[in-house]
Every structure is written in C-alpha cells, then in structure tokens.
ZAMARGU-4260 file (C-alpha; in steps of 0.2 Angstrom, whole numbers, plus 5000, padded with zeros to 4 digits):
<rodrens>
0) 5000/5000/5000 | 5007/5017/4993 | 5011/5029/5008 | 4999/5044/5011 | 5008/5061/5005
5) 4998/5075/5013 | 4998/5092/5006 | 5002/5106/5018 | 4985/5113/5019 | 4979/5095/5023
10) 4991/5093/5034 | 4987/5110/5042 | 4968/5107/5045 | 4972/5089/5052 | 4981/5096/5064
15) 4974/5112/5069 | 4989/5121/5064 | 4990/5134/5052 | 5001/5133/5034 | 5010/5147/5041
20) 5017/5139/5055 | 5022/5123/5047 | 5030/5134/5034 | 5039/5140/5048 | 5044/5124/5055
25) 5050/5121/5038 | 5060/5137/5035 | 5071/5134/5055 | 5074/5114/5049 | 5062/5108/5065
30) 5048/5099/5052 | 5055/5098/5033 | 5042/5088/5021 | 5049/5072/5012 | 5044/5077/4996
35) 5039/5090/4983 | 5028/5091/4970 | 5037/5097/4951 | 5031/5113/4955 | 5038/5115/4972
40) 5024/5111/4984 | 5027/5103/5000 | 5021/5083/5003 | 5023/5074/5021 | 5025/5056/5023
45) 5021/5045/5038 | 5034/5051/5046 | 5032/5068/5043 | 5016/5069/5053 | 5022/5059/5067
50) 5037/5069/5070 | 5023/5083/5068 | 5011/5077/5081 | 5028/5075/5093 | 5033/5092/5090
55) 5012/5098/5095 | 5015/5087/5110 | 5032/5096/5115 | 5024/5113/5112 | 5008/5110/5123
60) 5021/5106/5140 | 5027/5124/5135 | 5045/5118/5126 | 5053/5132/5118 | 5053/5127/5100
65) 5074/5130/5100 | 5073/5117/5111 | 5061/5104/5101 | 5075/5097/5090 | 5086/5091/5104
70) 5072/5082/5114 | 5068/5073/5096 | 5085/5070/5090 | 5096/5069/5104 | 5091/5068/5124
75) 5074/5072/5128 | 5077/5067/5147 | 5090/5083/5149 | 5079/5096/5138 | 5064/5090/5149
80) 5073/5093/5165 | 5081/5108/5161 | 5061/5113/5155 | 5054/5106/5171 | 5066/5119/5181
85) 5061/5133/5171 | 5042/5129/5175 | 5047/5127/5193 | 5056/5146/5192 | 5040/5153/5183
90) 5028/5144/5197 | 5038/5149/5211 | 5037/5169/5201 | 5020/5167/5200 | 5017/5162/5217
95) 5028/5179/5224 | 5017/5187/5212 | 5003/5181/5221 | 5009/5184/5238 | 5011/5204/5231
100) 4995/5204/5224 | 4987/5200/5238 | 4998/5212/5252 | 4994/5227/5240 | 4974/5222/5242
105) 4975/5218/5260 | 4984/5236/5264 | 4973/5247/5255 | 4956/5251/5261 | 4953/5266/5250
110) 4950/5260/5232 | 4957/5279/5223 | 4969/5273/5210 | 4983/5285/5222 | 4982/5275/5235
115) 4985/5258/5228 | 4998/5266/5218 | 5008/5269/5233 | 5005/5253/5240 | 5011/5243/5223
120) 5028/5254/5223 | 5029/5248/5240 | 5025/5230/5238 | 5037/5231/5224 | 5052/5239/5231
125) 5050/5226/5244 | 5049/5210/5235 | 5067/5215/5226 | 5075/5217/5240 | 5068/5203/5253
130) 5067/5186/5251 | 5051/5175/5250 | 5055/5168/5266 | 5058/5187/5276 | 5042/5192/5266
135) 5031/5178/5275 | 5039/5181/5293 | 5035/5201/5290 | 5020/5197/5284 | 5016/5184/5298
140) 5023/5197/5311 | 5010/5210/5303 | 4996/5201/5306 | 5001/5195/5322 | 5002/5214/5330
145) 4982/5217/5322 | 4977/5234/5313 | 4976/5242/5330 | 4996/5238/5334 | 5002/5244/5316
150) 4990/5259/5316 | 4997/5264/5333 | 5018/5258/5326 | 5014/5270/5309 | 5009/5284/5323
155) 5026/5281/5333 | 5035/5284/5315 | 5026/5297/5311 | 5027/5309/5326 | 5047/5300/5329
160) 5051/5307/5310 | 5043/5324/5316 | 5054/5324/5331 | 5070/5320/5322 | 5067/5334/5308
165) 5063/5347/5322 | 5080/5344/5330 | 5088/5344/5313 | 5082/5358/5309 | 5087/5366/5324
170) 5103/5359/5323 | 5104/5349/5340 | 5120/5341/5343 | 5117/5322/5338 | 5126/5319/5358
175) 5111/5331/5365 | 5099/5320/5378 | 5083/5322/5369 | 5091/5317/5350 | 5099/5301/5359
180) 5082/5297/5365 | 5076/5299/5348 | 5090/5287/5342 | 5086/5274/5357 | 5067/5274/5349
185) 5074/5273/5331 | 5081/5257/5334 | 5069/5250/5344 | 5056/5254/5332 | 5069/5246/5318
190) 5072/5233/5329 | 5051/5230/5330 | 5050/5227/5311 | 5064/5218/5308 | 5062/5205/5327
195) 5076/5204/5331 | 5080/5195/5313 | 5100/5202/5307 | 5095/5194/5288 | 5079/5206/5287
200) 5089/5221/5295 | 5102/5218/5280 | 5088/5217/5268 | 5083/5232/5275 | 5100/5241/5273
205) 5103/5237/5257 | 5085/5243/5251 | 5090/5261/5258 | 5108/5260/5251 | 5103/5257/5234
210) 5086/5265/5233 | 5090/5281/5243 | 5082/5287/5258 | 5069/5298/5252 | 5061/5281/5240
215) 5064/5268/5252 | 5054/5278/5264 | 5042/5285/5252 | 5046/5302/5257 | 5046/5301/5275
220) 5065/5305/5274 | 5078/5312/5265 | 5097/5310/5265 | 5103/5324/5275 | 5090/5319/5290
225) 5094/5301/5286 | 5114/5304/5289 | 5108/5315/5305 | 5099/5301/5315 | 5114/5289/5310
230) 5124/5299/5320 | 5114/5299/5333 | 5114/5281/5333 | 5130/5281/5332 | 5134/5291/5347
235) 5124/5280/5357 | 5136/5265/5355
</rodrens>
C-alpha cells in the first residue's frame, strides 16, 4: 500500500495548525516535508506527521521550539529537566506574584487609584530586596500585631520622623539627651520590624543603600536627615 503524501494545507487542517506555521517549521529545519511536487509544493510522509504530532505534544508542555529538536534528536530526558526547572522558576514567580497581589489588596482600604499606587511601589520595592521567606515572617509578624498595633507603630514613626526633623532643623547636637532618645526609639522601632531578625535588617539596609532614603521611605525622609539620626545612633554606642 502506497504511503499517504499529505499536502500542507491538509496537513494544516488535520492538525489544527495553520500553513504558516508549518511553513515556519520548515523554514528553521524543525519539520522539513519528504517530498515535493514538480512545481515545488510541500508533501509529508508518515513520518512527517508523526514527528509533527511530537513536535504539538512538545509545544503543549510549554518547550521552547529552539529546544524541540534536541528532545527529538538527541536527549529528551536533559531538555525536559532543564524545561521542568524553568516551570518550577515561573511557578515559584507566579506564586511571589501572588503573595504581592494580595499584600497590596489587603493594605489598601481606600479604592482611589493614588492609594493603591503607593501601596504597589511599596509591595514592589520590597519583593526586590527581601526574600520569599523574610516576606512571610514580616507578613506573619503583621498580622500577628492586628490593625490596632500597626496603626498605633505607623503613629510612633510618624510623630518620631517629626521629632527627628525638628531637632535637625534646629541643629541639635546628635550627643544632645533628647536626640539620643530619639535614636534609642529609632532602633527600637527598627528593631520591631525587623524581630530581632539580622538577615531582614540587611535586607533592609541594602533597600536604603541602593534605593536612597527619600524612595525607600516613600518620602518620609531624605538623605541629610537620614545621615543625621545615623549619627545619633552612632553616638549611642
């Protein structure tokens, strides 16, 4: 029995592909046609549409089609695990993204598109600089304190920042009583966020070091007042 020679657009609706894309195939060397007519046109074999139906079943786990032609020719095991971990990267991205998703809409009561704004460049800045694992213990820690505790720790910043800018502005001596007790509180306060945690204060540091005061803070404060307190603190020790 004479082998079945399909024509492209045969083959295309059998398939559900379309003719460009197995011209494509054609055109990278993934799916060449065994034959031609005289005036050119492309004819598959058995083996054709078998390596086709392989290349479909490649392309539905999500196999790059650079990838395709060393599974089929070569070692499918190593493309496949080297696939697999890829998928396990894009799962695990998609799971952060989840976690951010869902921070940003648990933090923000007030649906005006300013508001959650502010909350995504938080989320944000904080998923680059903190790992999964320091996210769900600050995140754990958050809703361990309740909404009463972080409203009344927001407050402590707040009027502390107030404090801190006063005296810089009045150019207190970082040494002065009152500024150390301003520095004592800054670092309890830090210490409060971070429990006590040296990794999360590093991850912390590093988020001001390379964002800036003034972004890490969201505008709460800027560089000179930032270098100020530090010196405070500093005197402390």
């Amino acid at each position: 029995m004479d082998e079945k020679l399909w024509k492209i657009g045969e083959l295309a609706r059998a398939t559900g592909l379309t003719v460009r894309t197995l011209h494509h195939y054609d055109e990278i060397g993934l799916l060449r046609p065994s034959e031609r007519t005289q005036a050119g046109y492309r004819l598959y074999g058995d083996d054709d549409v078998r390596r086709l139906y392989e290349i479909r079943a490649l392309r539905d786990l999500g196999l790059p089609l650079q990838d395709i032609p060393v599974a089929l020719d070569g070692d499918p095991r190593n493309t496949l695990a080297e696939h697999l971990k890829r998928v396990e990267q894009d799962v695990e991205r998609g799971r952060r993204l989840q976690s951010l998703l869902q921070g940003i809409l648990e933090r923000v009561d007030d649906a005006s598109g300013h508001d959650y704004m502010e909350a995504i460049q938080a989320m944000t800045m904080m998923d680059r600089y903190y790992t999964p694992e320091q996210l769900e213990k600050l995140e754990r820690h958050r809703k361990e304190l309740g909404e009463e505790a972080q409203a009344r720790y927001h407050r402590d910043w707040d009027e502390l920042i107030a404090t801190a800018k006063t005296h810089y502005e009045k150019s207190t001596d970082p040494r002065d009583p009152e500024m150390q007790e301003v520095a004592r509180r800054w670092t309890e306060l830090i210490e409060l966020f971070t429990q006590g945690d040296p990794e999360i204060l590093d991850s912390l540091k590093t988020m001001y070091e390379e964002e800036g005061p003034e972004r890490a803070s969201r505008g709460q404060v800027d560089a000179d007042l930032m270098r100020y307190v530090g010196e405070a603190i500093r005197a402390t020790t």
